[in-house]
C-alpha positions, 0 to 999 in steps of 0.5 A: 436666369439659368445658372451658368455653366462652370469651366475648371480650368485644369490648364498644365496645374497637373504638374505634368502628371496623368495621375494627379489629373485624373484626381483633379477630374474626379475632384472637380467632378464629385466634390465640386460639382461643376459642368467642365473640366479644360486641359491645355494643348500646345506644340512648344517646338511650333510656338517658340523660337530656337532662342526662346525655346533655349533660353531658361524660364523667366522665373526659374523657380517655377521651371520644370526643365533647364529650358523654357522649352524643357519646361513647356515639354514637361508640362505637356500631355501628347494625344494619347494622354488627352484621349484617355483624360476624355475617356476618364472624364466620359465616364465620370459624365463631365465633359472634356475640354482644351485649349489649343495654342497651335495648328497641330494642337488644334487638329490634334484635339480636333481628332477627339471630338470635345463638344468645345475647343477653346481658343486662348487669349494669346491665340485669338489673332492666329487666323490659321488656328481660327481657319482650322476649326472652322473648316475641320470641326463641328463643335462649339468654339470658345474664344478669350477677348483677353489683351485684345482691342475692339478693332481686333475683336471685331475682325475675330468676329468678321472672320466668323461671319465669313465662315458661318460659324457665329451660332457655334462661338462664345466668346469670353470676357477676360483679363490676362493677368496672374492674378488680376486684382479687382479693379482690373477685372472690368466686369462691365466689359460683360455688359459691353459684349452682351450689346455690342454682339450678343445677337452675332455669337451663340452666348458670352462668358467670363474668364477670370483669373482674380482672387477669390469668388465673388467677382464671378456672381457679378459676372452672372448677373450681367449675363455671363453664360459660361464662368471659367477659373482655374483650378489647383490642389494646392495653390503653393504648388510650383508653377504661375498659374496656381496663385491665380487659381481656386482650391477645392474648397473654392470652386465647391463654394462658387459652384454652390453659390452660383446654383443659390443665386440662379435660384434665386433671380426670378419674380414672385409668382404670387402676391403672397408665396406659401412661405408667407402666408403662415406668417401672414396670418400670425403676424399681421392679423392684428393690422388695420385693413386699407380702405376699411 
């Protein structure tokens, strides 16, 4: 099995600050080595009402404004930042990803050519975001299954069908939660997704948002392509979606043993491996011959 491609998740872990993403891509790239690195894109003035876009955040704490919309604003990179991310991210030869929320963001990000767009959980259902990248871009679109049902998933593929899109789309196997405890991954969901529409879409991922890293070799073995976690420098930062994220550290250790693991899967190519022949001759030199 080839090793699945890894996605950081940068998401708004910025903390709003072009400086620290930066260091979050070069960290990711030179220390953890992993395949990707994905921002966020939204239009909070597009996505929240007057009344929400007013209200203080529901957990103040973590609020980078005295609104919620002051909060998501903050945290907010516009199109110029997200050219340069990409530029960043050419040169350091990673690629450059986002996940739009919204119509604006989407053909805002659309306007930088990524090789995929991602499509969150929370948006799967907006037909018009969906309708934009299938008309207006040519890459891979990524889709999160995340607090969706059945009937809705397949009408997001039908929808795809419709547009002749299914060679470009991937689609995700998650839980929307921050964290997920274990026994709310649902890692079979995998395998489901595998024989209900491996043959309808070009490949099936696992988005997690659990603690931890062996939950993500499981998602490996039942055939995840694409592995997507967060990703922080600090996991005490201020902000949700740090607790439900990897450190440095962390993402260094799945990368390497996601690498260990596809190396690993494959059948003897002789009866007796080189490795074994010396211990062969050493070990068992002295045993009875069958049939002799």
């Amino acid at each position: 099995m080839k090793k699945p491609k890894v996605v950081a998740e940068i998401g708004c872990n910025h903390l709003g600050d072009i400086k620290i993403a930066k260091r979050m891509i070069l960290t990711a790239k030179v220390y953890c080595k992993v395949d990707v690195v994905k921002f966020q894109k939204r239009t909070p003035r597009a996505l929240l009402s007057e009344i929400e876009y007013n209200n203080p955040h529901p957990n103040p704490i973590n609020s980078y404004g005295k609104t919620y919309g002051e909060h998501r604003e903050f945290l907010e990179f516009n199109l110029d930042q997200h050219y340069e991310l990409k530029e960043y991210c050419d040169s350091l030869d990673l690629i450059y990803s986002s996940s739009v929320w919204d119509v604006q963001s989407a053909t805002d990000i659309i306007s930088l050519n990524p090789k995929f767009i991602k499509v969150p959980s929370a948006c799967n259902l907006n037909k018009n975001l969906l309708k934009v990248l299938c008309e207006k871009y040519i890459g891979k679109i990524h889709i999160s299954f995340g607090m969706t049902s059945k009937s809705e998933e397949k009408d997001i593929l039908d929808f795809f069908i419709q547009h002749h899109r299914c060679d470009d789309l991937i689609i995700y196997s998650c839980t929307a939660g921050y964290p997920v405890p274990f026994e709310d991954v649902c890692l079979n969901e995998i395998s489901r997704l595998r024989k209900t529409y491996s043959e309808k879409v070009n490949s099936i991922g696992f988005s997690g948002h659990h603690l931890g890293i062996a939950i993500d070799l499981g998602a490996f073995m039942l055939g995840a392509e694409w592995i997507e976690r967060h990703f922080t420098l600090d996991r005490t930062w201020k902000g949700t979606d740090h607790a439900a994220s990897l450190e440095p550290e962390g993402f260094r250790k799945l990368v390497r043993d996601l690498e260990a693991l596809s190396k690993s899967l494959k059948f003897k190519n002789a009866e007796i491996l080189e490795i074994e022949k010396v211990q062969r001759e050493k070990l068992k030199k002295s045993q009875i011959v069958w049939g002799k």
